[in-house]
N, C-alpha and C positions, 0 to 999 in steps of 0.2 A: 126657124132654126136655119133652113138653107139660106133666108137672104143674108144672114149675120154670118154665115160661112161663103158666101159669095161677095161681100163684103170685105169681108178681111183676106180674102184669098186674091182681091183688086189691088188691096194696101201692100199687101206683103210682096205681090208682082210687082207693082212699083218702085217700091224698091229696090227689090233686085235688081232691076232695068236699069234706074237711073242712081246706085247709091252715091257717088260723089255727090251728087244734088240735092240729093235729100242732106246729104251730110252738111253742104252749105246751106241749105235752107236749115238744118237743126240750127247751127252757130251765130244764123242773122237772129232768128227766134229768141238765142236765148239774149245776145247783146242788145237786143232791141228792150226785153224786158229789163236787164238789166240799168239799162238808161234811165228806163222808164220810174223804176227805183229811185236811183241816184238823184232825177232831179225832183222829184218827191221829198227824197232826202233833204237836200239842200234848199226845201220850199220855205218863205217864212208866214208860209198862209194855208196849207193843205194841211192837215191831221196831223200838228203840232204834236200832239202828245204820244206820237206812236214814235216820231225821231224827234234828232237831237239838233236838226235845222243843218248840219256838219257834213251829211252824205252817211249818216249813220244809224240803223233802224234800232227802237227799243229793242223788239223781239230775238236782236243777235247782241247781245249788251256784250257778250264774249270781243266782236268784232271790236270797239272801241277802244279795247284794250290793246287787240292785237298791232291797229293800228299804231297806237302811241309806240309800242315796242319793234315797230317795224325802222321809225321815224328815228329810232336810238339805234338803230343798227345801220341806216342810212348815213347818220353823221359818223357812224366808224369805216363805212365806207369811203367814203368821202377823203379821209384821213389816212388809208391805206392799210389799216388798224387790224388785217383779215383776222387777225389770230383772236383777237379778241373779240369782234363779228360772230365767231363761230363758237366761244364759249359763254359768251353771252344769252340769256335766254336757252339754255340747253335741251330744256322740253318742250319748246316749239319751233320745231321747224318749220311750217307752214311762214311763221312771222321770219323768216332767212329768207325761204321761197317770195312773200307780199317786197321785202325789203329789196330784194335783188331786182323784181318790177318797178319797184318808184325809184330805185337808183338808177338802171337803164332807161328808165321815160322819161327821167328827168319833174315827174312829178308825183308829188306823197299823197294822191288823191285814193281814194277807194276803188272807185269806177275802173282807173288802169289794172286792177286785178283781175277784171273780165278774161283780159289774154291768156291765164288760166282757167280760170271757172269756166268759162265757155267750152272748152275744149275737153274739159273734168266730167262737165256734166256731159257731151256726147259721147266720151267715151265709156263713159257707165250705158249709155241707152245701147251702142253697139253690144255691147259685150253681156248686156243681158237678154237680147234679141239675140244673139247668137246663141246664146245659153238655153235658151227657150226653141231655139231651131234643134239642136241636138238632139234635146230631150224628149221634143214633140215633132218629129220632124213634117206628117200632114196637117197639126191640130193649128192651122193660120189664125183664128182667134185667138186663141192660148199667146200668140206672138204678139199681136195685136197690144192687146189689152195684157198684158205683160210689162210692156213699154209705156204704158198709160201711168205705170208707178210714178214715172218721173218727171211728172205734169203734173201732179197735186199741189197744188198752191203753195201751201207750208214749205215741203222740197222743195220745189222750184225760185223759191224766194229766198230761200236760204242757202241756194246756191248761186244767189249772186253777192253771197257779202262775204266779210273776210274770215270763213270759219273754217275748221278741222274737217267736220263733216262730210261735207262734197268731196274731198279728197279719199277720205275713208269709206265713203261708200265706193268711188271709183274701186278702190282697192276689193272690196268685196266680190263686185263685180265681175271684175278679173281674176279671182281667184276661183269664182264660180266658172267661169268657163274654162279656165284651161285645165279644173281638177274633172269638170263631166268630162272634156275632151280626151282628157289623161284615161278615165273610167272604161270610155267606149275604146278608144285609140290604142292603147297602149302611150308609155312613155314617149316624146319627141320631143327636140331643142324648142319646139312654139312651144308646149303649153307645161312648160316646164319655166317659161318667160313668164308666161302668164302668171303662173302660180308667183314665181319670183315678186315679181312686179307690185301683186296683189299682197304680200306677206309685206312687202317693204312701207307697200302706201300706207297698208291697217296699222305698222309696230312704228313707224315713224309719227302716224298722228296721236297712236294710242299706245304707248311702249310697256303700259304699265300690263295690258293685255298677251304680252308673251305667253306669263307662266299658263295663262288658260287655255291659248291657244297653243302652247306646248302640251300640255296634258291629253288633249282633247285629241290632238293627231296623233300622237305616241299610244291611247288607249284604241283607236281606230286602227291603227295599223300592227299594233300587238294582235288584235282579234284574226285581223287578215290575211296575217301570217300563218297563223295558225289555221286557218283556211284554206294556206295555200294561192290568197288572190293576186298578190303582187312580189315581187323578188327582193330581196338586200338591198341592192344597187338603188331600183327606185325608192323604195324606202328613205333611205340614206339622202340621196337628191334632192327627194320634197322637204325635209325636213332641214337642211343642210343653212337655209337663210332664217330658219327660226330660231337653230342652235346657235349660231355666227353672233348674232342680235342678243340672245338670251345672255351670252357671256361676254359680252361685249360690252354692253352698255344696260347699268342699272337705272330703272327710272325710283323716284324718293320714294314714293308707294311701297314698291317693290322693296328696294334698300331698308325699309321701318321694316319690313314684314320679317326678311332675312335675319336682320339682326334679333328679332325677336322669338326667332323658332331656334337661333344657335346660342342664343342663352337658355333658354328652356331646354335645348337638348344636353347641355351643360350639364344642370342642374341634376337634368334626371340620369344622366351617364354616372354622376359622383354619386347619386341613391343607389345607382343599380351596382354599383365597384362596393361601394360600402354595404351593405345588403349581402352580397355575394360573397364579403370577405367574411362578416358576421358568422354567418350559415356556413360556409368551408373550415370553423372555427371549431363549430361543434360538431360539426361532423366529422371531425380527427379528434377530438377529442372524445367520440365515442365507439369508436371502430372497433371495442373488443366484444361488442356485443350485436348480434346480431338485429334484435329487436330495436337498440337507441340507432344502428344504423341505418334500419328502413325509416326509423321516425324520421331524425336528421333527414332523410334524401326528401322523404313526402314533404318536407316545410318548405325543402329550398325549391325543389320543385313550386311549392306553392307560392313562394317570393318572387319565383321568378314569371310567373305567370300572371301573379297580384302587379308587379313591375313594371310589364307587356301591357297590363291592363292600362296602369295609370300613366304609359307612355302616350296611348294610344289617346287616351281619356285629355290628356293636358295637351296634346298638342292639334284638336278639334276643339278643345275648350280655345286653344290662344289663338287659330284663324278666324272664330266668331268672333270673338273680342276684338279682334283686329277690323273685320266688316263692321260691328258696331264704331267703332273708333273711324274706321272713317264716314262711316255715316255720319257722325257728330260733328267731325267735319264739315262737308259740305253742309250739312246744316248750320251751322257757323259762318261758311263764308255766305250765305243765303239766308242771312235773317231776315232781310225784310221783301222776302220772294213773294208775288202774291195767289202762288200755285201749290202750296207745301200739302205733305197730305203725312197722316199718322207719324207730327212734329216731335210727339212725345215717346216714340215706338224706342225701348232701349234692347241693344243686343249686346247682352256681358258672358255668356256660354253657349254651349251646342247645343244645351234646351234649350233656348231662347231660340237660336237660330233651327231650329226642326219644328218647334212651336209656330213661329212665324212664317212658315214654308209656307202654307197657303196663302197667307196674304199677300207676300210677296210674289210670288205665279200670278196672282189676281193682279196686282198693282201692275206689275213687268208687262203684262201680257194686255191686258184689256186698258190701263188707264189712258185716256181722262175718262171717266164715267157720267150716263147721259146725266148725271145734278150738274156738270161741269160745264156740258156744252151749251147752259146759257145761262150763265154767270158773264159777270164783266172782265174780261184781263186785266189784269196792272198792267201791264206792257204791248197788249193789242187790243182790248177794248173786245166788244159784243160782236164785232166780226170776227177777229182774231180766235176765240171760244166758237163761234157758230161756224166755221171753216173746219177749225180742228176737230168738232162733233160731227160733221159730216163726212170726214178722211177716218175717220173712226170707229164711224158704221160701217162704209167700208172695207177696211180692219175685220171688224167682225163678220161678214162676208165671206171674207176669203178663211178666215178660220175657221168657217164651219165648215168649206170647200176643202182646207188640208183635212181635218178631221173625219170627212167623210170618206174621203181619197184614203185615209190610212185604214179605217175599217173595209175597204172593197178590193183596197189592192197594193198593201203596205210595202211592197216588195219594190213598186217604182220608184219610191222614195232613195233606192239605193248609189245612184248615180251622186247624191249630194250629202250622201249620209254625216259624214265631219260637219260640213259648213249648217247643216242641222242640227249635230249633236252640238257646234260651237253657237252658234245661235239661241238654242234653249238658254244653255248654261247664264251667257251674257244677259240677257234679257231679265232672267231671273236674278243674279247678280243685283242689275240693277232697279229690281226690285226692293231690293234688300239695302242697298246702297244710297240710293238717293231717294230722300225726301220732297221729291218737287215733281209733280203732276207734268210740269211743261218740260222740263228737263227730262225726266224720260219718255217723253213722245221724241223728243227731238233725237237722243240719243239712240234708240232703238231702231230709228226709221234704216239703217246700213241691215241692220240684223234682220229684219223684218224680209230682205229679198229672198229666202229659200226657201221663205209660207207663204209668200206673194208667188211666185212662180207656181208651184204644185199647186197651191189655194186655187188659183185661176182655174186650172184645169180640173179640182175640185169641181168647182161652180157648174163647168163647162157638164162635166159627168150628172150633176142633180139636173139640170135643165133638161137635158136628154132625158135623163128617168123620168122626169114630169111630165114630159110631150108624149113621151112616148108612153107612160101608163093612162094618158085622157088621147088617146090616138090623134096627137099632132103633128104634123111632119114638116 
């Protein structure tokens, strides 16, 4: 235990001594890998069947598109066309951000995206070592191996090609640190940037994720209020680029969902008018007696609460029908995925969806499962699967580590309490959501940072119980 804490107390000084350097060494690191990709990519004789010969990997089949659509917004540049540039493509701006690199470089290649990715992904490793300093500020392993998240092959490979991801984790990242900063700190202009920053990266690559992460801080900060932990002003601050974004700009997810809850509330307003007028009918038309008058009152009373009921009732029935509907979706655009997992699973009510609560926690939380990790991928093959199994266990690692950290000392958890509560939510979500074993590994991995962080120093706590109950020092 001490050399592992002498060890990392080396790394962690190093650092500090020399971080420019490290910071150039991160950025060689990752463009070096990056290359290393690329001409992989473009090999017409190395592991054919993992790319497309193009500079383009199976396992980011997303990037191939984005590229094409980068390529269509390159020729409206070119044309001086901005207006159309910028309504083009409206749910991806990453593909504006890749388009604006191949029209400054002057080439539409993949590899020129590095000048981002590279700097994407160092800024996530800062900003979660920082995160991890705050929070632990003697525990130098905890820092350590913290940062070790963003070395896992799968990450790390997938931040070099041209996807949402790396940007949205970045965003996480930064929101992790300037909300513990905000926690311990109080309010200031930095990590009020931070949070900014970090709200912009997550609703710009994933817009459709507002309404969640609107609920999620609004129910956090209702509690805290009410606790007395934080003021109006900050309140209003943090949330100020969620609201901005929420009424700004509707993503189609979003737009289906709306329209579907303000016909339903339609419908039920014109039951609940008509309902109301009925029962105010016969209750004037019995006011001379005193007994048809309590009758009258106890029904409407009873309609109006039968009414409440089936408000309540129909509008949890149409957001589960709506997660099935898009589950069906994606399933749809993903028919011939070779990772799909419970293809048949339908969600058409809020029994469905309470019913399938566990499996979806199961699928969100732990999938691929070890039948998974050696099997053959469609898209990476028997390493691609036996990589993913071993970041997996992993995984599992660290959630025995959060889990035990929450039974010993639940209360540390508070510094990140939102980006937890948003995290659950999400994960589960996309439990619930998508049908594809590799799609939600891949998506999950931004959310995964707030179980990674605590998980660690989890781990770090049993190891010490262990040594220390067989007297090892």
């Amino acid at each position: 235990m001490t050399s592992i804490r002498k060890i990392s107390k080396t790394f962690v000084n190093i650092i500090e001594q020399n971080p420019l350097r490290v910071i150039v060494l991160l950025l060689l690191f990752h463009m070096l890998i990056s290359v290393a990709f690329s001409l992989v990519a473009y090999s017409s004789s190395i592991a054919l069947h993992l790319h497309d010969g193009n500079g383009l990997w199976n396992f980011s089949r997303d990037s191939t598109l984005y590229h094409k659509e980068a390529q269509d917004l390159v020729q409206l540049i070119t044309e001086s066309d901005w207006l159309s540039w910028w309504e083009l493509y409206p749910y991806h701006y990453n593909v504006k951000l890749i388009s604006l690199v191949y029209w400054a470089t002057g080439y539409n290649l993949p590899i020129v995206f590095e000048l981002i990715n590279g700097p994407i992904w160092v800024i996530s490793i800062i900003a979660i070592y920082a995160s991890s300093k705050l929070l632990f500020p003697k525990n130098y392993a905890v820092h350590i191996f913290t940062v070790l998240f963003f070395f896992q092959p799968s990450l790390l490979a997938s931040s070099t090609q041209l996807l949402r991801d790396p940007i949205l984790i970045a965003g996480i990242c930064l929101l992790c640190y300037g909300w513990i900063d905000f926690f311990k700190n109080k309010i200031t202009w930095k990590n009020i940037l931070f949070m900014y920053f970090g709200f912009i990266f997550i609703l710009t690559m994933r817009s459709y994720l507002v309404d969640v992460i609107l609920a999620v801080f609004v129910l956090y900060f209702a509690w805290s209020l009410f606790r007395k932990r934080f003021n109006l002003i900050s309140v209003f601050l943090i949330l100020l680029p969620i609201i901005i974004i929420k009424f700004s700009y509707v993503h189609v997810y979003t737009a289906n969902i709306l329209t579907e809850v303000v016909h339903v509330k339609v419908e039920l307003l014109e039951l609940h008018t008509n309902t109301n007028t009925n029962t105010n009918t016969n209750t004037n038309t019995n006011t001379n007696t005193n007994t048809n008058t309590n009758t009258n009152t106890n029904t409407n009373t009873n309609t109006n609460t039968n009414t409440n009921t089936n408000t309540n009732t129909n509008f949890l029935n149409l957001l589960s029908a709506r997660i099935g509907k898009m589950r069906n979706g994606f399933s749809n655009v993903n028919l011939h995925a070779g990772s799909k997992i419970d293809a048949n699973l339908s969600i058409q009510n809020f029994y469905d969806g309470v019913k399938n609560f566990p499996r979806a926690v199961q699928i969100g939380f732990l999938s691929p499962f070890p039948s998974h990790w050696i099997e053959k991928g469609k898209e990476t093959g028997f390493m691609g699967r036996i990589i993913s199994g071993i970041e997996t266990a992993a995984w599992y690692v660290v959630i025995i580590g959060f889990v035990f950290l929450v039974l010993k000392n639940r209360l540390i958890l508070e510094p990140l309490a939102p980006l937890l509560m948003l995290s659950i939510a999400i994960i589960i979500l996309l439990g619930y959501v998508v049908p594809n074993v590799g799609a939600i590994y891949r998506m999950r991995q931004g959310f995964m940072i707030p179980f990674f962080i605590f998980g660690m120093y989890g781990v770090q706590m049993i190891r010490h119980s262990l040594l220390t109950k067989f007297g090892v020092r």
